[in-house]
C-alpha positions as CSV (number, residue, x, y, z in Angstrom):
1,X,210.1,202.5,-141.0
2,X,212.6,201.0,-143.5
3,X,212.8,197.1,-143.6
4,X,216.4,196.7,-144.2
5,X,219.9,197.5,-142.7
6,X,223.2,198.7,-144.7
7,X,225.6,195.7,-144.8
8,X,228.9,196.0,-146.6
9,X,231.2,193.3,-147.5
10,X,234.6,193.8,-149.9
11,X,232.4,194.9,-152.8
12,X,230.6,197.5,-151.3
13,X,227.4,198.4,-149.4
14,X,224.0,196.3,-150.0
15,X,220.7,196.0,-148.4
16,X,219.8,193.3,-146.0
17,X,216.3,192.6,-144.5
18,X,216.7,194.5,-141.0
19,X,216.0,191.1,-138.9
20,X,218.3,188.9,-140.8
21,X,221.0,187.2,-139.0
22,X,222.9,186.9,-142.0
23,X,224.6,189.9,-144.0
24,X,226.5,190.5,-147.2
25,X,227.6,187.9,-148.8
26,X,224.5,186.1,-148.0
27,X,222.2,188.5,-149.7
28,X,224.3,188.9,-152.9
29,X,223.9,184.9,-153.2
30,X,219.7,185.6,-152.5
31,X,220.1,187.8,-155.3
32,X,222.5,186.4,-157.7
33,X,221.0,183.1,-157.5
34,X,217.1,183.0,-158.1
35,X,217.0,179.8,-159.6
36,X,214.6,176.7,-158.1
37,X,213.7,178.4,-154.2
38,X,215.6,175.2,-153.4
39,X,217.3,175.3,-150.4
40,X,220.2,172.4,-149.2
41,X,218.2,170.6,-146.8
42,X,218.3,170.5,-142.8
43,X,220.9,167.6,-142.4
44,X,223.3,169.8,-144.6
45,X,222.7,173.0,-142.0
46,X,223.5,170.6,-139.3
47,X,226.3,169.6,-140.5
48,X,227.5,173.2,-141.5
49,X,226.9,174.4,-137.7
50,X,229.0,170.8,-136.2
51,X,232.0,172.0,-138.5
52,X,231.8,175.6,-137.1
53,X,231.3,174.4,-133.6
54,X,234.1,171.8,-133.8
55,X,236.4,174.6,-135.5
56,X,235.5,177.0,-132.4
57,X,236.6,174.4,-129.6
58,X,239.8,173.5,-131.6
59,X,240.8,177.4,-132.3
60,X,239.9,178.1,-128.4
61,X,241.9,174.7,-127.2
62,X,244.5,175.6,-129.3
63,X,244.7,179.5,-127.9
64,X,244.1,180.7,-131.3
65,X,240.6,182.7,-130.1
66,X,239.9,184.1,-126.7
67,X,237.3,181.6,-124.4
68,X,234.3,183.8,-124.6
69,X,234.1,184.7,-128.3
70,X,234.6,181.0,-128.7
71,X,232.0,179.6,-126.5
72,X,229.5,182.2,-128.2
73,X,230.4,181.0,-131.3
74,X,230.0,176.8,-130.3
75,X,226.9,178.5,-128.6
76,X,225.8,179.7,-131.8
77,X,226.3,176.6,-133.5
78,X,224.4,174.5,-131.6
79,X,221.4,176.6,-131.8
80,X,222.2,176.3,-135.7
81,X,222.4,172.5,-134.9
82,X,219.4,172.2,-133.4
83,X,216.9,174.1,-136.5
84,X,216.4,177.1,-134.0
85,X,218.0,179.2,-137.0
86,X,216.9,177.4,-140.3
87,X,214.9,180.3,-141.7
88,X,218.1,182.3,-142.4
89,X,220.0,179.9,-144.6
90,X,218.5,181.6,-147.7
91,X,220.9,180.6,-150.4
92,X,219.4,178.7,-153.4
93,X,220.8,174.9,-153.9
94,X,222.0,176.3,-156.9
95,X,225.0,179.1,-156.3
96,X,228.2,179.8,-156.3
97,X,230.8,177.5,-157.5
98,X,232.2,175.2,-154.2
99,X,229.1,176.4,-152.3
100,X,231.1,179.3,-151.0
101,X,227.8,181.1,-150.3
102,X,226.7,178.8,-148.6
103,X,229.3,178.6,-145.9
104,X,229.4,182.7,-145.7
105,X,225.3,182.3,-144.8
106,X,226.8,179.7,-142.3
107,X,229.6,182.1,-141.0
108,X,227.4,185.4,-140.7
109,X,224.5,183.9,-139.2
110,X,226.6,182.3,-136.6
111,X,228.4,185.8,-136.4
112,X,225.1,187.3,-135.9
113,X,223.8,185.4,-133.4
114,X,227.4,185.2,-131.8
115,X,227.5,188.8,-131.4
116,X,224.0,188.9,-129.5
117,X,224.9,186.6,-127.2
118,X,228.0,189.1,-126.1
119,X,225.9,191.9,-125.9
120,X,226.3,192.9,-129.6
121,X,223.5,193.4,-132.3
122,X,222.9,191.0,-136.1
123,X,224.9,192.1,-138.7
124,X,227.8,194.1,-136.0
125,X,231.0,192.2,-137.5
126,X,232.8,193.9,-134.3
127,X,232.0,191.1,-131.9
128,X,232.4,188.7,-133.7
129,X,233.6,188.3,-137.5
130,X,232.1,185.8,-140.4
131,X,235.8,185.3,-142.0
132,X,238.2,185.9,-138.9
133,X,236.4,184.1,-136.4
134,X,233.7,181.5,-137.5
135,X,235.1,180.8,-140.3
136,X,239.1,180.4,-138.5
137,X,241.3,177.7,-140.1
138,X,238.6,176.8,-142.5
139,X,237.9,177.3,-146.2
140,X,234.6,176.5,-147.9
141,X,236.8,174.0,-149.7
142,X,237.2,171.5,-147.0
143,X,233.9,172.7,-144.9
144,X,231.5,172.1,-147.8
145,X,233.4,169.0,-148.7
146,X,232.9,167.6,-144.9
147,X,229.5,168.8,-144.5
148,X,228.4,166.6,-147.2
149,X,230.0,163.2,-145.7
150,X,228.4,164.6,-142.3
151,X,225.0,164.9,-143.4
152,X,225.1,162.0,-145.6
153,X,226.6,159.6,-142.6
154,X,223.6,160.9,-140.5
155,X,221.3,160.7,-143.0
156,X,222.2,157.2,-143.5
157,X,221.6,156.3,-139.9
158,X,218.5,158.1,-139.2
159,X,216.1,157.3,-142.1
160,X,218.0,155.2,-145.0
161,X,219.2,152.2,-142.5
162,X,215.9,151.9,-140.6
163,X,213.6,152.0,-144.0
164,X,215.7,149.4,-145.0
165,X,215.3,147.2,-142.7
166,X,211.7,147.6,-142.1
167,X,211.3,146.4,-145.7
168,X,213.8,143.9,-145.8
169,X,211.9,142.2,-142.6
170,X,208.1,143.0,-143.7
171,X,209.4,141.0,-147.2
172,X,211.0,138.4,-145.1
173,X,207.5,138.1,-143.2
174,X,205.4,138.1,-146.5
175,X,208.0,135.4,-148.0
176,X,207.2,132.5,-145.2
177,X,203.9,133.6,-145.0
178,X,204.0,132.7,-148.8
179,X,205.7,129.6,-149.1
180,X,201.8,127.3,-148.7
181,X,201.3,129.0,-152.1
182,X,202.3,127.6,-155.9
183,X,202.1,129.7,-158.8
184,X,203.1,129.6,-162.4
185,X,206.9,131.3,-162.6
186,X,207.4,133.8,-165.5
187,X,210.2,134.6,-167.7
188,X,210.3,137.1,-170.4
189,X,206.3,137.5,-169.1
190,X,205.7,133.8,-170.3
191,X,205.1,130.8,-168.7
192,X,207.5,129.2,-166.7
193,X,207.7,125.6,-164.7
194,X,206.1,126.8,-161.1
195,X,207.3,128.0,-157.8
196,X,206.3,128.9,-154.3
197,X,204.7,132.1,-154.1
198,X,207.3,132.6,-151.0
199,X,210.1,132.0,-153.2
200,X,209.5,134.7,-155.6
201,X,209.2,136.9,-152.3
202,X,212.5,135.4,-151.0
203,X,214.4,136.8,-153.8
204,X,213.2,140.3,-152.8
205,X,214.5,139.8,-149.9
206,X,217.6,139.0,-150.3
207,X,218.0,141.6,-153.4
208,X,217.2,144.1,-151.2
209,X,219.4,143.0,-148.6
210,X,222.6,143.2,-151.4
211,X,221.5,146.8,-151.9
212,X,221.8,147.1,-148.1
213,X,225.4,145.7,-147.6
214,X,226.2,147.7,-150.8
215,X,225.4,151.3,-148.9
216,X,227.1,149.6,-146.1
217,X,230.1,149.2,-147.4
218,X,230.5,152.7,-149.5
219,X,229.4,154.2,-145.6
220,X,233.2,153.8,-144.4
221,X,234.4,156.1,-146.8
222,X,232.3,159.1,-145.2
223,X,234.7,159.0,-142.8
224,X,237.5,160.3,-144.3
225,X,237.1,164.0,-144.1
226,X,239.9,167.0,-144.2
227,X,238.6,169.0,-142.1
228,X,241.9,171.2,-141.7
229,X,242.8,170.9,-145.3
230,X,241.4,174.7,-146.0
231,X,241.8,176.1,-149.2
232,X,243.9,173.1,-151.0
233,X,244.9,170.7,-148.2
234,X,247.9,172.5,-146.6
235,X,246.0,173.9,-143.6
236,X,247.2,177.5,-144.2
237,X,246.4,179.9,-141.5
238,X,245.7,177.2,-139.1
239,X,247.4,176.0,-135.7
240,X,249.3,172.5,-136.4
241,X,247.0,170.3,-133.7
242,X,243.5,172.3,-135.0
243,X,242.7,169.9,-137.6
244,X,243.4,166.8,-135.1
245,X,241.1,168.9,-132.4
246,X,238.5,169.7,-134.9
247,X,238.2,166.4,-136.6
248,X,237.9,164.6,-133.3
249,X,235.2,167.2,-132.2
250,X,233.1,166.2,-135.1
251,X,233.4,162.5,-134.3
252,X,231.9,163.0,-130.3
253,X,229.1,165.4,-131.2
254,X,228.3,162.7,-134.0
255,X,229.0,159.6,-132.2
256,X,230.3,158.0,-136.3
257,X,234.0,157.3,-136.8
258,X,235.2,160.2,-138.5
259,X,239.0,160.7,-139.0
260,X,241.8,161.9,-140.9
261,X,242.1,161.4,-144.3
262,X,244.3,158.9,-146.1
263,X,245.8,161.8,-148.1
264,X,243.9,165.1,-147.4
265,X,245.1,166.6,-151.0
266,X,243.2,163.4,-152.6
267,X,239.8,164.4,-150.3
268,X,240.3,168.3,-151.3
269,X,240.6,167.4,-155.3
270,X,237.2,164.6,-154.9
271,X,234.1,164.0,-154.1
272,X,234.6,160.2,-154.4
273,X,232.8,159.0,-151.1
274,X,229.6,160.6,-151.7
275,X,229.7,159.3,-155.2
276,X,230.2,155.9,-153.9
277,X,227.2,156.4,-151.8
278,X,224.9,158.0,-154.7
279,X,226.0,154.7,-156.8
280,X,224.6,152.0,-154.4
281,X,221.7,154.1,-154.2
282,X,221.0,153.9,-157.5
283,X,221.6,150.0,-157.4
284,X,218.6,150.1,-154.2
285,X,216.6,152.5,-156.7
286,X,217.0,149.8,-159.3
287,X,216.2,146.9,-156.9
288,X,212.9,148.3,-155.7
289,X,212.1,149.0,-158.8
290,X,211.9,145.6,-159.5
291,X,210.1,144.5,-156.8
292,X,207.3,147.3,-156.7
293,X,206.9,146.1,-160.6
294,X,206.7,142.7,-160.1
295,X,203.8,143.3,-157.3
296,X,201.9,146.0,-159.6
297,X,202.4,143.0,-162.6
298,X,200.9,140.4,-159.9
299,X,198.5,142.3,-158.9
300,X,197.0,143.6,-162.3
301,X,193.4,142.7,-163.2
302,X,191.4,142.2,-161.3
303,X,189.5,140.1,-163.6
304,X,191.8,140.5,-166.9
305,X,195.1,140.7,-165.7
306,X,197.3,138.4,-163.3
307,X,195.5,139.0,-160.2
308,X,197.4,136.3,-158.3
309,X,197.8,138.8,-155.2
310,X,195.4,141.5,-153.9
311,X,196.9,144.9,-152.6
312,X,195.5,147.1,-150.1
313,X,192.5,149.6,-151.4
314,X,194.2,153.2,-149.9
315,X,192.0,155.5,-152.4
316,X,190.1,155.5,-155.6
317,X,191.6,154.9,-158.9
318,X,190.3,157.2,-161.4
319,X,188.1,160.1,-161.6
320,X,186.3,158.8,-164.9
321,X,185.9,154.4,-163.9
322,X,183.8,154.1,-160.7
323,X,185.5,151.4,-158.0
324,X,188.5,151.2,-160.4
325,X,191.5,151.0,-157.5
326,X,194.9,151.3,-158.7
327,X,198.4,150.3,-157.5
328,X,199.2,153.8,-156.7
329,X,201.8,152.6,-153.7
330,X,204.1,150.9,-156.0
331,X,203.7,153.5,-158.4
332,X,205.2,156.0,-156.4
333,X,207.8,154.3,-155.5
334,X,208.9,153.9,-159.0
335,X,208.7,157.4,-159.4
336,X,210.6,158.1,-156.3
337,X,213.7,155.2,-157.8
338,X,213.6,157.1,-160.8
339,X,214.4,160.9,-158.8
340,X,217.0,158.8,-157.3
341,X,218.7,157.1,-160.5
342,X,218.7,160.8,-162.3
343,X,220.0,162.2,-158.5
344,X,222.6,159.9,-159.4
345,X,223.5,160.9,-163.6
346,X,223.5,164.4,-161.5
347,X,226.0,163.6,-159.0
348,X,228.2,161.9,-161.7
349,X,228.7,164.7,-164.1
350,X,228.9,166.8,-161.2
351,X,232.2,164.6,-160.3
352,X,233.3,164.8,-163.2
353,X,233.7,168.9,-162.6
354,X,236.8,168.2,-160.0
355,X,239.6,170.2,-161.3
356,X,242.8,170.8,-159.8
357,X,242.7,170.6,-156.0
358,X,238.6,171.3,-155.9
359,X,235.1,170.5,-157.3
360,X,233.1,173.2,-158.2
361,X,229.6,171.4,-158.1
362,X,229.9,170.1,-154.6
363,X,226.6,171.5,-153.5
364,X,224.3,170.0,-155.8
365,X,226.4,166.7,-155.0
366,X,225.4,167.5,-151.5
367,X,221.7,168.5,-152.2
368,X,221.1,165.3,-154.9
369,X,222.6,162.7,-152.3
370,X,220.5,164.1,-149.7
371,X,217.2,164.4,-151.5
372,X,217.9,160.7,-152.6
373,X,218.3,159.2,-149.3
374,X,215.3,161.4,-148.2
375,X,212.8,160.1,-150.4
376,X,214.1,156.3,-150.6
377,X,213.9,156.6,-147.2
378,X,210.3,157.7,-147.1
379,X,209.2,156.0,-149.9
380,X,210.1,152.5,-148.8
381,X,208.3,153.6,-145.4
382,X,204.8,154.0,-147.2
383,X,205.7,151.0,-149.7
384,X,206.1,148.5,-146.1
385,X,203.3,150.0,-144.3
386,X,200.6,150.6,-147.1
387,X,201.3,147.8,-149.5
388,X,203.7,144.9,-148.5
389,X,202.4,144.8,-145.1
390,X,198.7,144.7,-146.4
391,X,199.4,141.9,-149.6
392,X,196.9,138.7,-149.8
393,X,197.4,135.9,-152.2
394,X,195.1,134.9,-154.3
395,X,194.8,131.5,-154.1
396,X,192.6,130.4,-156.5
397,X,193.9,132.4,-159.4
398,X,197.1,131.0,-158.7
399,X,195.9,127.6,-158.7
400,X,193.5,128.5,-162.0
401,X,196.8,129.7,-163.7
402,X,198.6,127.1,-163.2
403,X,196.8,124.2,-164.0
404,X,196.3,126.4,-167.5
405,X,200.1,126.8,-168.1
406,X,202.1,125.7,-170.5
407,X,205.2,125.1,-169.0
408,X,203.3,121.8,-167.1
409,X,204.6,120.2,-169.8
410,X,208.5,120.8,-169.3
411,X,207.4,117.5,-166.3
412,X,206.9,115.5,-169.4
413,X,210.6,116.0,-170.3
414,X,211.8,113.0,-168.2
415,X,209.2,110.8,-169.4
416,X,208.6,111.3,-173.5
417,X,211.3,113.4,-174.4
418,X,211.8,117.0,-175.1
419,X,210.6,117.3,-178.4
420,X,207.2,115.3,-177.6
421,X,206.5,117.2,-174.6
422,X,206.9,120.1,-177.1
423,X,204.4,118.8,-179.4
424,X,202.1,118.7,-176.1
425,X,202.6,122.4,-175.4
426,X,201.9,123.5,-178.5
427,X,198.6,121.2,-179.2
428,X,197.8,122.4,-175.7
429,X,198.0,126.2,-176.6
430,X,196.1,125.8,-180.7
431,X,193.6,124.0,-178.7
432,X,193.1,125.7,-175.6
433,X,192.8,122.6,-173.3
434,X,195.3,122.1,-170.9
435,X,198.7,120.5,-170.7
436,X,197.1,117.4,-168.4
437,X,193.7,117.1,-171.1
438,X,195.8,116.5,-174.0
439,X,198.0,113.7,-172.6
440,X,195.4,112.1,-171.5
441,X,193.2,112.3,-174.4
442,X,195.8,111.3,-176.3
443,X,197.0,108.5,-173.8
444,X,200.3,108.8,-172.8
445,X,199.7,108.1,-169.3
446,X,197.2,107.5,-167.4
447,X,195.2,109.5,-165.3
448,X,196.7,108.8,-162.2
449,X,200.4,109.0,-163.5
450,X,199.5,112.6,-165.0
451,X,198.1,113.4,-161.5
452,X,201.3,112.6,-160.1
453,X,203.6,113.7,-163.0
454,X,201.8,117.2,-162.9
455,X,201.0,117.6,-159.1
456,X,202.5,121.4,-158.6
457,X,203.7,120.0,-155.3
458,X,206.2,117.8,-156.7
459,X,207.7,120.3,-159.1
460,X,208.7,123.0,-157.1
């Protein structure tokens, strides 16, 4: 028995897989664009099948489609909308300029199952059509366009927002838990004058926390989406209240703010609020980056490095070093802030292909935001539960280190001068003693004033 069916589109005849919901145009995308098996992910669907459900209930309120094909197409939609149909968006990340595929593998799988629901079989266009009916008053110029800002609003809410906050309040907890603690600070990786252990944790915190309000305030411009602009903003072939109706149908199956755009020709011509959004992402990348370094640098030894904080064991370290243990948490989440900062380069040059009223490159815009908030997402998840959550100080290399460090003598400043506590310094580091040995044996104070003058307590 023969595996396929006979679709046609305006080209011609092509084979489909017999049990696809999708048809034509879908398959000459499988098969013009082999390129990565990449596929635009699940909050990108979604948001595909909310546009074509919101479209449905504005064409039927608007009497521009008869009730039942409508409510088989918003019935459609929501199955779409819920994953039930995810194995039939085939098209590769990587297609057709606009992502015009990728709304016709939207539009014929809906028309598929559509069809079914009246009483009609996949792939019978007589039902219900891809172009006349699911895809009424829209273009794959506005539709991709919004289904980016949808999925990337969501997206925000349901893993980027929440994995922020769990690490913004896990560093928060590890930063008081700190404060007891004095170390040597470090600047250009040398000794500095010290701090609280809690206080180098406190600036995590808030660094992170500036990443946060950053995303924050790029979120608002998600909103803005021209839903009704069709192929270059004039809402051609479209009822004058459908893109009020459809736009306000997107914002209650959403429950997020979404609106009218300031000028709908500016929205069809840019991709400038998931830009926005890739750019503070990049600045979070860049942030944790920071952090996850600073605990892999504090953590390095054990017994030759820094060692000044212990990190939870979670698997072996080498295949070659028995009981080596590495920092493999922060690790990957460098790796993962590094996906993200080239996610971003992407979605820049991408931008930069707007011309005229459209950009070309939207769907690798879509796919690179998505993927970014995706793995930042998970990634800070495992980086609070499987190291920040499990970090211990070590107090006595702290303690060791500092008593060792140079920059003691930047206490002497007040009390001998600049250029003599720099005479200590460096007599301290040809000799090896410390900064506390040499004043005394050279008797500039006396023991109980060095005690005092040096107490880590009384310089932080």
């Amino acid at each position: 028995m023969e595996n396929y069916r006979i679709a046609k589109d305006t080209l011609g005849e092509i084979k489909v897989p017999k049990d696809a919901y999708f048809g034509a145009q879908t398959q000459r995308a499988v098969e013009n664009f082999p390129i990565s098996g990449l596929r635009l992910p699940r909050a990108f669907i979604r948001a595909q099948a909310i546009i074509k459900r919101s479209a449905a209930v504005a064409n039927r309120d608007t009497g521009q489609i008869e009730e039942q094909k409508a409510n088989a197409i918003i019935q459609a939609a929501e199955e779409v909308m819920d994953g039930k149909l995810d194995d039939q968006f085939v098209v590769d990340a990587y297609q057709a300029g606009a992502g015009t595929s990728q709304n016709m593998n939207a539009n014929e799988v809906i028309a598929s199952r559509a069809s079914e629901i009246l009483g009609g079989e996949r792939g019978d266009w007589t039902k219900v059509h891809p172009n006349d009916d699911v895809n009424m008053a829209q273009s794959t110029n506005d539709t991709i366009h919004v289904a980016i800002n949808i999925a990337v609003a969501e997206e925000l809410h349901r893993l980027l927002y929440p994995a922020l906050e769990k690490t913004i309040q896990a560093l928060e907890e590890k930063a008081e838990e700190f404060q007891p603690y004095i170390k040597s600070g470090r600047t250009h990786l040398q000794d500095a004058v010290p701090m609280r252990l809690g206080q180098s944790f406190e600036g995590y915190v808030q660094s992170i926390r500036n990443a946060y309000d950053a995303v924050k305030m790029a979120e608002p411009f998600l909103y803005e989406i021209g839903l009704g602009g069709n192929a270059v903003g004039t809402g051609i072939n479209s009822h004058p209240e459908y893109s009020d109706r459809a736009i306000e149908a997107v914002a209650e199956i959403t429950g997020l703010d979404f609106k009218q755009p300031k000028s709908r020709f500016s929205f069809m011509q840019n991709t400038g609020a998931a830009i926005r959004v890739s750019h503070t992402l990049k600045e979070t990348a860049i942030h944790l980056i920071k952090v996850s370094s600073d605990i892999r640098l504090l953590s390095s030894g054990p017994r030759t490095g820094i060692a000044e904080l212990n990190l939870p064991a979670v698997q072996p370290g080498s295949s070659i070093m028995p009981g080596k243990v590495n920092p493999v948490i922060p690790e990957n989440l460098y790796m993962i802030c590094s996906q993200v900062i080239g996610n971003d380069t992407c979605v820049s040059t991408a931008g930069i292909g707007s011309q005229l009223e459209i950009n070309p490159m939207m769907p690798i815009i879509g796919y690179n935001v998505l993927q970014s908030i995706t793995i930042l997402s998970t990634g800070m998840e495992t980086f609070t539960e499987r190291c920040i959550k499990g970090i211990e100080p070590n107090e006595g290399r702290m303690s060791e280190l500092m008593e060792k460090s140079l920059a003691l003598a930047t206490a002497l400043n007040p009390k001998i001068g600049y250029e003599k506590a720099a005479e200590i310094a460096k007599e301290s580091f040809r000799s090896g003693k410390t900064v506390r040995e040499v004043i005394l044996e050279k008797g500039i104070m006396s023991e109980k004033e060095a005690a005092e003058l040096l107490d880590p307590e009384n310089l932080v």
